[in-house]
N, C-alpha and C positions, 0 to 999 in steps of 0.2 A: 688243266684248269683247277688243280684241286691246290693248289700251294696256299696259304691262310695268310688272308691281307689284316694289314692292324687296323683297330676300331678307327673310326672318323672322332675327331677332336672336335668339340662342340666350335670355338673359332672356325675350322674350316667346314663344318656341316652347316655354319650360318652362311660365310662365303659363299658354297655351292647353289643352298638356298635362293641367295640374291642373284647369283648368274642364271637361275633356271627360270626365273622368274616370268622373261618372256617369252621362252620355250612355249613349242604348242605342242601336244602330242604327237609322237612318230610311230609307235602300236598301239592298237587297241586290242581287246583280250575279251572276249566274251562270248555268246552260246558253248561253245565246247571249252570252253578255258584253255589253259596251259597247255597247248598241244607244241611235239617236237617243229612245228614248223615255227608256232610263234618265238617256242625259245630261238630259235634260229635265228629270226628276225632280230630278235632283242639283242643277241651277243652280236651281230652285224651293226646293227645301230653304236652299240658302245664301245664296238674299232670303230666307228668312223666319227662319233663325238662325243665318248668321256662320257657326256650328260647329257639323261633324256628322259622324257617326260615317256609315260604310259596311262591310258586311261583303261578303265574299267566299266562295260556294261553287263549288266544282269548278274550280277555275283553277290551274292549275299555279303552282310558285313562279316558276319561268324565265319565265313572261308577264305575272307582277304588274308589275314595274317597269315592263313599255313597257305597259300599263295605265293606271300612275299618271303616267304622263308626257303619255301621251294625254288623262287628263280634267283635267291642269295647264296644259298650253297650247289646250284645247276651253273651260275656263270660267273661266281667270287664276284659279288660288286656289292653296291653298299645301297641302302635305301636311305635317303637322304631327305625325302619328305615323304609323309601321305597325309594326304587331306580329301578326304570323300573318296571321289570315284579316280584321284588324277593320285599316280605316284611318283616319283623323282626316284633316280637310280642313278649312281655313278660309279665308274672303275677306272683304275688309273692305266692309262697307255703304258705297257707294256716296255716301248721305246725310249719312254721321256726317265729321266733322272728325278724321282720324288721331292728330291733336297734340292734340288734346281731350282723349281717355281712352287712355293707355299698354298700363294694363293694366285686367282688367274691375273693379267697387269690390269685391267679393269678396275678391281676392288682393292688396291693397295694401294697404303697413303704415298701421298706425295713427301720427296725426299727433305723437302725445304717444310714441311709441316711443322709447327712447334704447339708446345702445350702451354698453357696459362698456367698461373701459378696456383696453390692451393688456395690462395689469401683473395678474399672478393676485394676485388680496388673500390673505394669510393668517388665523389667526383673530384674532391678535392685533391685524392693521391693521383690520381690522373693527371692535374692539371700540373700537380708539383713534376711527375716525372716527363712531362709535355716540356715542362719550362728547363729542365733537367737536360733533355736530348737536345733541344736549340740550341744550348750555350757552345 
């Protein structure tokens, strides 16, 4: 587990973000902090789902950061949110192909999506490219 995974890309740290979103926690981490069983737990949790929430009790805020530092370079993953007491963690399955899937099929636009143009239409160009498309 020591091989160095590349930074998260603000696009897919948003991504992750929105999938974790109704994750509930899967460990909790608190009176003795970081012990080898919780890491345990935690590298279990993320072979079995990529992403996962972890909550925090009784930890001061000055010790979260060398916390999250500690279980980033203990199991290569990536901290992907912290907000209060809840953290987000993700590492990529080991089995799957990176360049395969960007983002998960959930949060990726649909194939038939198009973009509007730069130019705001008024109602009148509306009605002219309405009457434009009938003909």
């Amino acid at each position: 587990m020591t091989e160095d995974i590349t930074p998260l890309s603000p696009t897919r740290r948003r991504a992750l973000r929105a999938a974790a979103h109704h994750l509930n926690p899967v460990v909790a981490i608190s009176q003795k902090g970081l012990t080898p069983a919780v890491l345990t737990e935690i590298d279990r949790c993320l072979k079995a789902h990529e992403l996962i929430k972890l909550r925090l009790y009784g930890i001061e805020r000055e010790h979260r950061e060398a916390l999250f530092a500690q279980i980033n370079s203990a199991l290569n993953c990536h901290t992907v949110q912290h907000i209060g007491n809840l953290l987000v963690l993700w590492r990529p399955d080991p089995g799957k192909d990176p360049a395969a899937e960007e983002f998960p099929p959930d949060l990726r636009a649909p194939a038939t999506a198009k973009r509007r143009g730069a130019t705001p239409i008024t109602k009148k160009q509306a009605a002219e490219r309405g009457q434009t498309r009938n003909r």
